[in-house]
TORMI-182929 format. One record per residue (C-alpha): x, y, z; residue number from 1; chain. Coordinates in steps of 0.001 Angstrom, whole numbers, plus 500000, padded with zeros to 6 digits. Example, Ala and Ser with C-alpha at 12.3 -4.5 7.8 and 13.67 -1.06 7.14 Angstrom:
BEGIN
512300,495500,507800,1,A
513670,498940,507140,2,A
! end
This chain:
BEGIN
500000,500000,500000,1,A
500943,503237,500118,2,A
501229,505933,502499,3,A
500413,509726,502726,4,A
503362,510782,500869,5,A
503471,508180,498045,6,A
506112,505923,499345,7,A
505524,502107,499483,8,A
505259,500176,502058,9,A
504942,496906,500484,10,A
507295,496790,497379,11,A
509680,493672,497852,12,A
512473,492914,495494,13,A
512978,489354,497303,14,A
511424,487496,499795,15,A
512757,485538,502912,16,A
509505,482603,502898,17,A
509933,483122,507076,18,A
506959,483043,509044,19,A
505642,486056,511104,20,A
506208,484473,513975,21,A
509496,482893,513474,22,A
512925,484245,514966,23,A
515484,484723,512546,24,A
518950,486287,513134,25,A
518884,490192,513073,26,A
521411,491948,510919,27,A
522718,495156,512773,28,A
520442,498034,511572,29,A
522205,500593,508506,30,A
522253,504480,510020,31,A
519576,505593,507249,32,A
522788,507862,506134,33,A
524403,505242,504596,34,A
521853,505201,501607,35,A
523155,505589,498390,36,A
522446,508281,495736,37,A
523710,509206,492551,38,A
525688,511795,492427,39,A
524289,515045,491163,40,A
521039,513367,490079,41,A
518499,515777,488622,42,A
515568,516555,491417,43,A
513379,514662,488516,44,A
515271,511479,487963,45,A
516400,508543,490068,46,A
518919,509083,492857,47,A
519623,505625,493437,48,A
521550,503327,491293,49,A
519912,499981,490071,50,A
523113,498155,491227,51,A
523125,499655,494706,52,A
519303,499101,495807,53,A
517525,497459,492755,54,A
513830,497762,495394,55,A
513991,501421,495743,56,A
515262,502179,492234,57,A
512488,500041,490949,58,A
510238,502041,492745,59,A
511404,505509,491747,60,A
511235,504293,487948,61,A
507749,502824,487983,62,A
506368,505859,490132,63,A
508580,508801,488259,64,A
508299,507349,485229,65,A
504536,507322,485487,66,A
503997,503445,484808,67,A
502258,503066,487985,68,A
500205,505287,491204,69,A
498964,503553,494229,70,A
495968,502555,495532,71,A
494425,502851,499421,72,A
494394,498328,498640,73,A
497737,496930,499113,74,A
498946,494785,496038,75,A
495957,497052,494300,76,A
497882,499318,491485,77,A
496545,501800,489175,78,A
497840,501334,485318,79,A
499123,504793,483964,80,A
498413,505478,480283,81,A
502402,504976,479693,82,A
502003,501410,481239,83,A
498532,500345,479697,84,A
499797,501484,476120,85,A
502417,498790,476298,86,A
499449,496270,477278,87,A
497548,497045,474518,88,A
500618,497110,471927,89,A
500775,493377,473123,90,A
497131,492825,473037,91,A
496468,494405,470019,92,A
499579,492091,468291,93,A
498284,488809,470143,94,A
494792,488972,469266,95,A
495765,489057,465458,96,A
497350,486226,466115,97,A
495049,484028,468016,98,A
492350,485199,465927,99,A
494120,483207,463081,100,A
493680,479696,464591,101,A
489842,481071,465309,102,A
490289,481782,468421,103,A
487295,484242,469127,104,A
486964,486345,472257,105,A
484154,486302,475045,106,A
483835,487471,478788,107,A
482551,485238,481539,108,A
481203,486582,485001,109,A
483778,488125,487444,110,A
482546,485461,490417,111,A
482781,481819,490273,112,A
480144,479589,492656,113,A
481557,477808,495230,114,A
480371,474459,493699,115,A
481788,475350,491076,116,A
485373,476223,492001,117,A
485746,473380,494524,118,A
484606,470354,491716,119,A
487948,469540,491043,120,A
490089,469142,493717,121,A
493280,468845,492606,122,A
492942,472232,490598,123,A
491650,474081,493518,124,A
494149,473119,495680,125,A
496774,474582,493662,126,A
494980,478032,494041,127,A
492988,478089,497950,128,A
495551,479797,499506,129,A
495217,482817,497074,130,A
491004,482662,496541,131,A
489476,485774,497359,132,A
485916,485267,498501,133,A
482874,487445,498483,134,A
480794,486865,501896,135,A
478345,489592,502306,136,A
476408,491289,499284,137,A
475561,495118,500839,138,A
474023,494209,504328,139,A
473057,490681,503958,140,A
475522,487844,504324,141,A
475275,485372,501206,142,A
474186,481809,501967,143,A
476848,480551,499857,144,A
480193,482738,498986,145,A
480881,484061,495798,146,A
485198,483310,494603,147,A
486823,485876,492551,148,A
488005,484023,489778,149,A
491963,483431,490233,150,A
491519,482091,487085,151,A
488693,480614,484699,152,A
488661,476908,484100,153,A
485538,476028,486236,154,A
483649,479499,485458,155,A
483975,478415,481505,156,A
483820,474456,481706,157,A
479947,474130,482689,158,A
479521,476285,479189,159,A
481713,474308,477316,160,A
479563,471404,478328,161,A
476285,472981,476769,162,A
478265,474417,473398,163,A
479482,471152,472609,164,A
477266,468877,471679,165,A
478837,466928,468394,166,A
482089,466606,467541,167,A
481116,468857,464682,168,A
481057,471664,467557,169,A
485020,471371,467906,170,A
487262,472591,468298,171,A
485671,475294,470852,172,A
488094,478343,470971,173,A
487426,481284,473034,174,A
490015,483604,475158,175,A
488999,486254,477552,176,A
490869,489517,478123,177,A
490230,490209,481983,178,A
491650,490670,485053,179,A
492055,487981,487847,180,A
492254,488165,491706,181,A
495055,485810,493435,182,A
494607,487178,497396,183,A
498731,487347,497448,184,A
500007,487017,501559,185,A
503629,487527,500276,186,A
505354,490989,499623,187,A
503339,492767,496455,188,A
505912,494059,493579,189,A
504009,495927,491067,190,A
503594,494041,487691,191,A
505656,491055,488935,192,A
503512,490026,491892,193,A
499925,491680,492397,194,A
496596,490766,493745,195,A
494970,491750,490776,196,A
496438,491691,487437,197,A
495639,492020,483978,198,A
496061,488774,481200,199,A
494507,487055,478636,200,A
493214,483448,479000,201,A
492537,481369,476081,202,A
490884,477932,476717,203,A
490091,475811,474344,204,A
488620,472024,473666,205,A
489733,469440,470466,206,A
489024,466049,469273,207,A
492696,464387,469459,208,A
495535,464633,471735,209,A
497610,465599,468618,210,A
495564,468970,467694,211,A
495461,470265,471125,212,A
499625,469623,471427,213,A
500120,471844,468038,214,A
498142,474416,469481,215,A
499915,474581,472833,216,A
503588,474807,470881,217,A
502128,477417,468758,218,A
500586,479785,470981,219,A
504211,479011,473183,220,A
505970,480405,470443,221,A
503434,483449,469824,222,A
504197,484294,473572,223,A
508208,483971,473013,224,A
507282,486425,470149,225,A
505504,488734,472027,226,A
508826,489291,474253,227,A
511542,488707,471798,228,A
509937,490769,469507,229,A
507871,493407,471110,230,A
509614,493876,474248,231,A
513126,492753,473810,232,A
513660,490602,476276,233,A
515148,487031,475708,234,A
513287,483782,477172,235,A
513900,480222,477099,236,A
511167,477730,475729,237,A
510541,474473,477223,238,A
508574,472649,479542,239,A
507857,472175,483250,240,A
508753,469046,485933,241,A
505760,467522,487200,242,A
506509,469631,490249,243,A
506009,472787,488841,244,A
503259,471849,486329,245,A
499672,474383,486325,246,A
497090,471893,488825,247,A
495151,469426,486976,248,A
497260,470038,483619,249,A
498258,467149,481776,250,A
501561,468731,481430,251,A
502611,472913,480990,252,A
504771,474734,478575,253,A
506442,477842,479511,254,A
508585,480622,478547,255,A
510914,481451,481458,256,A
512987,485306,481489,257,A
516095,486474,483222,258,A
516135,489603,485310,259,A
520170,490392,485824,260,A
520381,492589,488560,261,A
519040,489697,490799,262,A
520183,486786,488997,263,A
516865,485013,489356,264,A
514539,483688,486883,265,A
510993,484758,485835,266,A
508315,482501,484648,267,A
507037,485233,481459,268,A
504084,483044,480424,269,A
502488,479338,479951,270,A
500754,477683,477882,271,A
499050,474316,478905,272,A
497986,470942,477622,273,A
495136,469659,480227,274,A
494571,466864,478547,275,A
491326,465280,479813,276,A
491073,466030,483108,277,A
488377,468378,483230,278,A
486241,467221,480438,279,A
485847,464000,482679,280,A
485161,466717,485761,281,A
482282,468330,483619,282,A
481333,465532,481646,283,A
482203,466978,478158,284,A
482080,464662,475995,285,A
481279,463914,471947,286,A
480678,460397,469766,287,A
483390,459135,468624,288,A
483639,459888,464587,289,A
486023,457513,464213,290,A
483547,454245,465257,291,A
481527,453657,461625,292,A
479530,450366,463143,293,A
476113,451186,462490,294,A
474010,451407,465431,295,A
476663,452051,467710,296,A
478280,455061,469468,297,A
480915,455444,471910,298,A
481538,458450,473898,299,A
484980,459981,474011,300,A
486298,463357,476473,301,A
487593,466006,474778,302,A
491541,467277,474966,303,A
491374,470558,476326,304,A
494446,473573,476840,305,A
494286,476783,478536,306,A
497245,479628,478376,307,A
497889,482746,479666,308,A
499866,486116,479476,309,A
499820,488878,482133,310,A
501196,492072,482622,311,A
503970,490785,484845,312,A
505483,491185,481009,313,A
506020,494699,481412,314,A
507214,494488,484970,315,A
510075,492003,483511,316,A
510826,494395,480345,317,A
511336,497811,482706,318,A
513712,494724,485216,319,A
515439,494182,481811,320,A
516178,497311,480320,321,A
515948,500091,482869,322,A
518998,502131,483593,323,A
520023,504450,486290,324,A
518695,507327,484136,325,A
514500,505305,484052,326,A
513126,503184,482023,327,A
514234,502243,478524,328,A
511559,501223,476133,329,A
511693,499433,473131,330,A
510375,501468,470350,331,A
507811,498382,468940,332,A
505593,499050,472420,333,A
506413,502065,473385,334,A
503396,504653,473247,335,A
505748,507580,472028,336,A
508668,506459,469521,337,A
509729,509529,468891,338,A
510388,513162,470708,339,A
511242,516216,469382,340,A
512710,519062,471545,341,A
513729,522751,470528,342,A
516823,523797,471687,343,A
519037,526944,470954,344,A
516192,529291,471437,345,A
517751,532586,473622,346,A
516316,535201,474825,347,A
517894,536993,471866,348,A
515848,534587,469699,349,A
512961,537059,467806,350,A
509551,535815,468039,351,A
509273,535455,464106,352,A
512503,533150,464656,353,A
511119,530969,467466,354,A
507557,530661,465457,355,A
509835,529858,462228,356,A
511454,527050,464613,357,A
508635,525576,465136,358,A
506723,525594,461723,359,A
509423,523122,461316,360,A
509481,520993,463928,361,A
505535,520611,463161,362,A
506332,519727,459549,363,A
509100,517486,460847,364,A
506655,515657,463654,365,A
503893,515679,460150,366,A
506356,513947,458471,367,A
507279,510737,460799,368,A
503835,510469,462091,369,A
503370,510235,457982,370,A
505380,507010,457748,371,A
503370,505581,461177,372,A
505677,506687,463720,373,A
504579,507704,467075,374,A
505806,511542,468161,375,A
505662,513852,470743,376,A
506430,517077,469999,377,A
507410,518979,473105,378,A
507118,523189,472787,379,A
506024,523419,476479,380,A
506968,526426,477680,381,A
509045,527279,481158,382,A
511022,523942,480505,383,A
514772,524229,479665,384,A
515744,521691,477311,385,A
517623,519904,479675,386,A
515087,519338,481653,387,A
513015,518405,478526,388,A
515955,516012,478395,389,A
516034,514294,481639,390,A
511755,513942,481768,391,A
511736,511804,478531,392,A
514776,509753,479049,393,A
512893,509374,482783,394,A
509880,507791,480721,395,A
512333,505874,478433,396,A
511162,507596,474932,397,A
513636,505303,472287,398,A
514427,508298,470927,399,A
514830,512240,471250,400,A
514938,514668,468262,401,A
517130,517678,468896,402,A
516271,521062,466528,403,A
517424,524473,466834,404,A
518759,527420,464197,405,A
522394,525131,464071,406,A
520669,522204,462834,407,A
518013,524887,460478,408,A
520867,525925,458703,409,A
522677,522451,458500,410,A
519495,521087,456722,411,A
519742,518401,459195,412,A
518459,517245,463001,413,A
520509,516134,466087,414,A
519706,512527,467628,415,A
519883,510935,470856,416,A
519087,506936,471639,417,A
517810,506356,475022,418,A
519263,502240,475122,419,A
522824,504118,475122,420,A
524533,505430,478466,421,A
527131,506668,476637,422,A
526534,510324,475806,423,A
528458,510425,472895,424,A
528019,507575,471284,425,A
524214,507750,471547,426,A
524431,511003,469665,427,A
523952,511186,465588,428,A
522703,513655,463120,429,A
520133,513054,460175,430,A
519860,514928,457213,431,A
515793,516487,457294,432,A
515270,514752,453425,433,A
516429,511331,454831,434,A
514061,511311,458354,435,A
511336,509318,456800,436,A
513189,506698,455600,437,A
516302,507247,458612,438,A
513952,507394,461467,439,A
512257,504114,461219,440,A
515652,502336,460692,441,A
517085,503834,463255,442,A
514145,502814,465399,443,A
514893,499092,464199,444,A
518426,499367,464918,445,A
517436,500468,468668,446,A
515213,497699,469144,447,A
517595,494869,467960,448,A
520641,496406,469811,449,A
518452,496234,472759,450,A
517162,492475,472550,451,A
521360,491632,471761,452,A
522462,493315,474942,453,A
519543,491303,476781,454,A
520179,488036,475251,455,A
523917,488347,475866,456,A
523089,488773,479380,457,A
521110,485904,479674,458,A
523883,483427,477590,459,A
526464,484471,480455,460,A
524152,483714,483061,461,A
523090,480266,481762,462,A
525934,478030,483392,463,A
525889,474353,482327,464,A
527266,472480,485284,465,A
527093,468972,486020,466,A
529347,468683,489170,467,A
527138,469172,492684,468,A
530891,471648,494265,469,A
529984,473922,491420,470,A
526133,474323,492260,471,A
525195,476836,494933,472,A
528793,479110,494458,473,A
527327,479022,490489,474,A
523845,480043,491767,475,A
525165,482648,493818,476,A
527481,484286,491500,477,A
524002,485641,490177,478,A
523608,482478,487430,479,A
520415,479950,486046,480,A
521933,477147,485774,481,A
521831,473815,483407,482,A
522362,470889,484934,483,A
521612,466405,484271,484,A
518469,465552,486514,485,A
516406,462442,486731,486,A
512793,464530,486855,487,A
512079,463288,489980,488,A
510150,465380,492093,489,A
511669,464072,495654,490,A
515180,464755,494355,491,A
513632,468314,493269,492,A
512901,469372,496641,493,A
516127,468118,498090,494,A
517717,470542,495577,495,A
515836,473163,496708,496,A
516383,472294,500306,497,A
520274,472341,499813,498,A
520664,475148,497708,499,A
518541,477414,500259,500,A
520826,480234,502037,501,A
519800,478862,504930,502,A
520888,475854,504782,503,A
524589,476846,503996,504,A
524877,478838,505984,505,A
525804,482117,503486,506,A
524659,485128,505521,507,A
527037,487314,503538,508,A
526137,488299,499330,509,A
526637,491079,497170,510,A
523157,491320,496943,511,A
521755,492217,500436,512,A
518481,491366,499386,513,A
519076,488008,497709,514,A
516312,485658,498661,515,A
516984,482846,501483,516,A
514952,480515,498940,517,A
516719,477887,497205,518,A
516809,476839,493457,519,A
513548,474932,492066,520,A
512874,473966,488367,521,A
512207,476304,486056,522,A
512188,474537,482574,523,A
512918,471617,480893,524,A
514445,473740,478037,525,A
513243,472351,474453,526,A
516822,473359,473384,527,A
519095,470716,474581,528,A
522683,470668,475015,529,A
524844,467545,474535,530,A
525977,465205,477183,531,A
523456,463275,478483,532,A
524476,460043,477676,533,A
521032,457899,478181,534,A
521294,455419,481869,535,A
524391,456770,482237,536,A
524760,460353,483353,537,A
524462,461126,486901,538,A
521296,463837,488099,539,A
523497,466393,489774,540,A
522231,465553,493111,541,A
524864,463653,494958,542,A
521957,462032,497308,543,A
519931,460511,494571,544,A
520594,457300,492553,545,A
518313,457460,489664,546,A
520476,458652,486030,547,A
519521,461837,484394,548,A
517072,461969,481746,549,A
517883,465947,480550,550,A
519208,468823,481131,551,A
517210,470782,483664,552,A
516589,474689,483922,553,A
517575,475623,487885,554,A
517411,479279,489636,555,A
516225,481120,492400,556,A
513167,482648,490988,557,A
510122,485081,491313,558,A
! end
């Protein structure tokens, strides 16, 4: 939440896992001196360096960059316009796609009846801890509570049941774009870990295993798109351990991200196969085309998959890209591509001069927004350009436009890329004949140098190990980490139990907020490396016996 003068209370880059009530071993308290700030950091910008205290800097950028305000509801945020245009550059780009394998969108009811939700019980288990329930309806206390949906399989299956009737009514494709409620009791971090949240939930129903499989892969690899390509940010494909599979799925697909400044892993989005599982809850069934004998008819369940994106995405692009300086956008999402800024203007500058000025940036703004570009042309008034400056690199703009009488009588504009610290470097000129063509390349170049830094990070920070030694000093030196496992879920947990801070006893990191948790699964990457040699290869785990079947995906994550 947050409190009278905007700060937060509740944003949490890591998490311990303790209890309230437990009694763990109290570091010495920091004189509130010893904070860090960036020297000479403009009043506007962020005075704390991502490196030093990556919770507070993430604050300042989401709140001064205007992604994000607070509400009086703790884990409640409010979506600025700069935020929610990135949602619906990715919802607009999605739907096309979806809508090409006839996916067609609907909206089912907010509340889910308690019958309802608690009809399968292996699915609800997986969610009663976070199930937010609806008691009293004004001043009467309902007979039966009402759950806000955490997610939608057992609001949508009782419909399914009534649409399909025939096999000739498959496959059933319909996707919602809503928000969901998960009643959250660990530390909120806005886009990464909410109460409510915003996503898209496709579920859908088919005749044969095989067509339901083809459409989990492919809407897998539209969500690898949507952050590769829209937002920059490199993910790994592949699929998760029993373990760490969605409740009552027949088995999950996922894209997993990297954030660098923590070292830990991100689960970006998943896609599901759930097999039969609830069309045997909800009885939803067909006759079997296949069985010609005439005056017979067999019944058969259908194959049903459900998958999801939410805006944690944007939460794990601003982790990715932002800077000391704010955030960094890439230019295919972000709602302005393009500023322009006066500059050279004196108070010797004439009035006819300063209108002249800015006849042309108008015609130059008229003549990107001509070839589709999004611009912001900036003549407020009472605003230095400096400070023009430091405001749009705040709000990560891809790229500023520089124009004064210099570049008027040089025929040409000055450039500046936000995705480069370097002052200089970021810098260019473009000739004003070549900015419709220039601009949009340029705006290319900025958004594959930025996925390329990203996915270089990521490479470095994939360590294939296979010796147990080399584990938790790997993990700790800020790593994911590829290693042989046998995919058992026993030997999982052990992992997790040994590779917990606590249980080595590290009190001492670079990062003072690195979790206590240990490493869990994160993927069984599709992409395999070489080396496991089949009843042969040991699972990293010293304690277990069994002989790796893959190589495993392992990190601390969110």
């Amino acid at each position: 939440m947050a409190d009278v003068d905007g700060k937060m209370k509740d944003l949490s880059i890591s998490e311990t896992g303790k209890k309230k009530d437990a009694q763990p071993k109290k570091a010495p308290k920091k004189p509130q001196q010893q904070k860090k700030k960036i020297e000479g950091a403009a009043l506007i910008g962020i005075d704390v360096a991502k490196e030093d205290d990556l919770a507070e800097w993430y604050q300042q950028v989401i709140t001064k960059g205007e992604m994000i305000s607070f509400s009086d509801i703790s884990g409640c945020y409010i979506l600025e316009p700069n935020s929610y245009a990135i949602w619906d550059a990715i919802r607009e780009w999605f739907d096309k796609k979806i809508k090409t394998i006839g996916t067609r969108n609907a909206y089912f009811p907010l509340f889910i009846s308690k019958s309802n939700l608690e009809r399968e019980k292996e699915h609800i288990e997986g969610f009663a801890a976070e199930v937010a329930w609806v008691t009293q309806g004004g001043s009467t206390k309902l007979e039966v509570p009402l759950a806000v949906r955490p997610t939608s399989e057992t609001a949508m299956y009782p419909h399914f049941k009534k649409k399909i009737q025939s096999h000739r009514d498959l496959p059933l494709k319909l996707n919602q774009w809503n928000n969901v409620v998960r009643w959250e009791f660990k530390h909120p971090m806005p886009f990464i870990r909410s109460r409510e949240f915003l996503w898209q939930e496709g579920h859908t129903a088919h005749l044969t295993k095989e067509e339901a499989g083809a459409e989990v892969r492919q809407v897998l690899d539209w969500y690898s798109d949507v952050y590769q390509e829209l937002l920059a940010v490199p993910v790994v494909k592949g699929v998760k351990t029993e373990n760490e599979k969605f409740p009552g799925a027949d088995y999950t697909t996922t894209i997993e991200g990297f954030i660098p400044a923590t070292g830990r892993g991100i689960q970006a989005a998943t896609s599901h196969c759930l097999g039969q599982h609830f069309s045997k809850m909800f009885d939803i069934t067909v006759e079997d085309p296949s069985v010609k004998e005439s005056g017979k008819s067999e019944k058969i369940y259908v194959w049903q998959n459900s998958w999801g994106l939410t805006t944690r995405s944007i939460g794990v692009m601003i982790l990715t890209h932002g800077d000391n300086r704010g955030l960094v956008i890439p230019p295919r999402v972000a709602e302005k591509q393009v500023v322009l800024i006066p500059v050279g203007i004196t108070a010797k500058t004439t009035p006819e001069a300063k209108e002249n000025l800015y006849k042309s940036l108008r015609e130059i703004a008229g003549d990107l927004a001509s070839v589709g570009l999004r611009v912001e042309l900036d003549l407020r008034e009472g605003y230095s350009p400096g400070w023009k400056f430091n405001d749009w690199e705040l709000k990560g703009v891809p790229l500023r436009i520089e124009y004064g009488p210099k570049d008027a009588e040089k025929g040409q504009v000055t450039t500046s890329r936000r995705d480069i610290n370097d002052k200089d470097a970021a810098r260019g000129e473009v000739r004003i004949h070549d900015l419709k063509t220039a601009i949009p390349e340029l705006l290319e170049r900025i958004q594959a140098d930025m996925f390329a830094k990203a996915d270089k990070a990521y490479r470095e920070h994939r360590v294939q190990i296979t010796n147990w030694d080399d584990f938790v000093p790997t993990l700790n030196g800020k790593n994911v980490l590829l290693v042989p496992h046998c995919h058992g879920g026993k030997c999982e947990d052990e992992i997790k139990e040994k590779s917990a801070r606590t249980a080595i006893g590290d009190d001492t990191t670079e990062d003072a907020k690195a979790p206590a948790m240990g490493a869990k699964s994160l993927c069984i990457p599709y992409e395999q490396p070489e080396g496991i040699k089949e009843g042969e290869t040991k699972c990293i785990n010293p304690t277990c016996e069994a002989p790796a079947k893959s190589w495993v995906m392992f990190g601390r994550s969110y």
